[in-house]
C-alpha positions in Angstrom: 199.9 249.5 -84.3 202.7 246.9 -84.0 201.8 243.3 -85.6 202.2 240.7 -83.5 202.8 237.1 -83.7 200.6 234.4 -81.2 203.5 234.3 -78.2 205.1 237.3 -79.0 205.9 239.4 -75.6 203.7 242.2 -75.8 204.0 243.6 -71.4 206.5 243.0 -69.4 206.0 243.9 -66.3 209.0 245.5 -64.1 208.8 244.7 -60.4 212.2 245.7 -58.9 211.7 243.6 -55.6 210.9 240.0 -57.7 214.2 240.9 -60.2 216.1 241.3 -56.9 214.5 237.8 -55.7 215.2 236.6 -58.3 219.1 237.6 -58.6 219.2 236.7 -55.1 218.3 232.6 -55.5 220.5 232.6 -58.6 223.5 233.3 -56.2 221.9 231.1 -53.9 222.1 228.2 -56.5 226.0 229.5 -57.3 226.8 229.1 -53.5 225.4 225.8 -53.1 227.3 224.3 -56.0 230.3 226.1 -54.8 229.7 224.1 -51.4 229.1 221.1 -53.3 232.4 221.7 -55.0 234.1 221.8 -52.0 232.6 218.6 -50.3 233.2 216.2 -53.3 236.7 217.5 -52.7 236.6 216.8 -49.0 235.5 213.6 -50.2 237.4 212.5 -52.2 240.7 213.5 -49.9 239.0 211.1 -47.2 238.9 208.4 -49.5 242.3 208.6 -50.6 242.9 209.0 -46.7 241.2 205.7 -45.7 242.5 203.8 -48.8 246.2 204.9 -47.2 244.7 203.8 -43.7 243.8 200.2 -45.4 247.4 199.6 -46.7 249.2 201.1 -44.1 246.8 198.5 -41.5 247.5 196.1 -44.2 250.9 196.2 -43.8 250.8 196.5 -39.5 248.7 193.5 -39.9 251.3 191.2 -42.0 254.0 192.7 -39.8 251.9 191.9 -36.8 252.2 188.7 -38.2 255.9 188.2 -37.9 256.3 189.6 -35.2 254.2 186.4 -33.5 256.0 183.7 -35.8 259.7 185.3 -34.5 258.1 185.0 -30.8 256.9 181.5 -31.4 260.2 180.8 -32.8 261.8 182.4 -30.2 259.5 180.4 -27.3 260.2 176.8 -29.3 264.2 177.3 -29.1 263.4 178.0 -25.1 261.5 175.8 -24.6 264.1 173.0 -26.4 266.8 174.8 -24.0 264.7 174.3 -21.0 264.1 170.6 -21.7 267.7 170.0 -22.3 268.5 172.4 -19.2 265.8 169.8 -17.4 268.0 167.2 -18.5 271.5 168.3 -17.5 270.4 169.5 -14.2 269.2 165.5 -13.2 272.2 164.5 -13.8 273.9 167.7 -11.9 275.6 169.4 -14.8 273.3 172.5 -14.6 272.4 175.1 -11.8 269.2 175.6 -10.2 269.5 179.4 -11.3 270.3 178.4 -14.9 266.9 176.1 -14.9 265.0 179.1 -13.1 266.2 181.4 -15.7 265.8 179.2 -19.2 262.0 178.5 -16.7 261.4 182.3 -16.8 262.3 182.7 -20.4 260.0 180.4 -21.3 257.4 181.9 -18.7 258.1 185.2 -20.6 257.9 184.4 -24.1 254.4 182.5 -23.4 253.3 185.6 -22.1 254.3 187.4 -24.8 253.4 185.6 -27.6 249.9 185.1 -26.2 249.3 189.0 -26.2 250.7 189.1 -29.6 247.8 187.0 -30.7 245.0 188.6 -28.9 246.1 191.7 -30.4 246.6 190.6 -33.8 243.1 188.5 -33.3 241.9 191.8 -32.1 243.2 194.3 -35.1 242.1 191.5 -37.7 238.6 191.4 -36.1 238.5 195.6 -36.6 240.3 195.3 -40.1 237.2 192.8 -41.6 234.9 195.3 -39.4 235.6 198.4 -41.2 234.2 198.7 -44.5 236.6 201.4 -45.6 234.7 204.3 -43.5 236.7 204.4 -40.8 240.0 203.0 -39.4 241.7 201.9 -36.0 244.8 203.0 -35.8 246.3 201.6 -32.7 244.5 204.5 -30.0 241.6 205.7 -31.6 238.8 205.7 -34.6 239.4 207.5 -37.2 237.3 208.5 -40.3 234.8 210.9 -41.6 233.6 209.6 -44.7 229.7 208.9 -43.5 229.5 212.5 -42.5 231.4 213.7 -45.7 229.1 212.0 -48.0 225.9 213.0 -46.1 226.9 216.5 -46.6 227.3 216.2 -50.3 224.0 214.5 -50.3 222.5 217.5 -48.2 224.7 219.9 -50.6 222.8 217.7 -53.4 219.3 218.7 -52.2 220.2 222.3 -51.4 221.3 223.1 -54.9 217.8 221.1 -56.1 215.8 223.1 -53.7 217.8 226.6 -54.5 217.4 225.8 -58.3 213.5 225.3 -57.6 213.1 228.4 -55.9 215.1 230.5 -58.8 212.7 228.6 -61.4 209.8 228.9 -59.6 210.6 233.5 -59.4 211.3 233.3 -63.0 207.9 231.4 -63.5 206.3 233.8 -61.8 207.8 237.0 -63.5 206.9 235.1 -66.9 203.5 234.7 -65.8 203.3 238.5 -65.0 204.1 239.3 -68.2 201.3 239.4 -71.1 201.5 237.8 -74.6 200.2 237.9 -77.8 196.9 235.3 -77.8 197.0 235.1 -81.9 198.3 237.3 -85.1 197.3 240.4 -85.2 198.1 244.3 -84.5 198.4 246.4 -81.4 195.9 249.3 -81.7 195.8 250.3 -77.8 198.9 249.2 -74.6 196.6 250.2 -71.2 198.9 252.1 -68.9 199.2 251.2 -65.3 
């Protein structure tokens, strides 16, 4: 007879399948966090991605901007050439094709300037839509961060529900196993 202490492992019992189980979901649990790993990463890269997105919009937007003020400019001074065209050409001193043409310019610059500003109105209206997710960038959407962050999330819950299933096996081997109820000596192990 061995002495024992109260809790002291007195049979273990070997099962060959639940130690392979239970190898198994601690690999399991490994995996997952490996894939977790690799989505934060993902993750992270998008962010950086749509962050560049923002500034570079930012900066299309301010140059956007310009772009319309030179036009308005631009459609002012033809405008002030037409009227002084207008002018000449009442008292004769100007063509009728010089008046068509400064007419056309002006024509032309109007036109332009006014689809200037529906598309700046337009890509302003996107920029205060997005919320950093996803991006226009002049022909299509782009962005993948909702579906990169609901894969870590599901990552998330695989590795909880892995690590359950590996502590639940070693739960159970524990509970095959027999223990000393209180102080005492071994006189007699049954054999099975």
């Amino acid at each position: 007879g061995d002495s024992v202490k109260i809790g002291d492992l007195i049979v273990n019992v070997l099962d060959n399948q639940l130690e392979r189980e239970i190898e198994l979901a601690g690999i399991a649990v490994k995996e997952r966090k490996a894939q977790l790993v690799y989505f934060q990463t993902r993750l992270a890269g998008e962010l950086n991605r749509m962050k560049s997105y923002t500034t570079l919009e930012s900066k299309n937007l301010e140059q956007a901007k310009l772009d319309a003020e030179s036009i308005a400019a631009q459609l002012a001074a033809a405008e002030h050439q037409y009227g002084r065209l207008a002018h000449l050409h009442k008292k004769g001193f100007a063509t009728d094709a010089k008046l068509e043409e400064a007419e056309k310019q002006v024509a032309t610059l109007r036109k332009s300037l006014e689809s200037r500003r529906v598309e700046l109105t337009s890509r302003v209206e996107l920029a205060n839509q997005s919320d950093g997710r996803f991006h226009y960038t002049g022909q299509n959407m782009v962005g993948e961060l909702s579906q990169i962050e609901a894969e870590v999330r599901r990552a998330e819950h695989e590795i909880m529900l892995t690590q359950q299933k590996h502590d639940a096996l070693i739960n159970h081997k524990q509970r095959l196993a027999a223990y000393a109820p209180f102080d005492g000596t071994i006189l007699e192990l049954p054999h099975v």
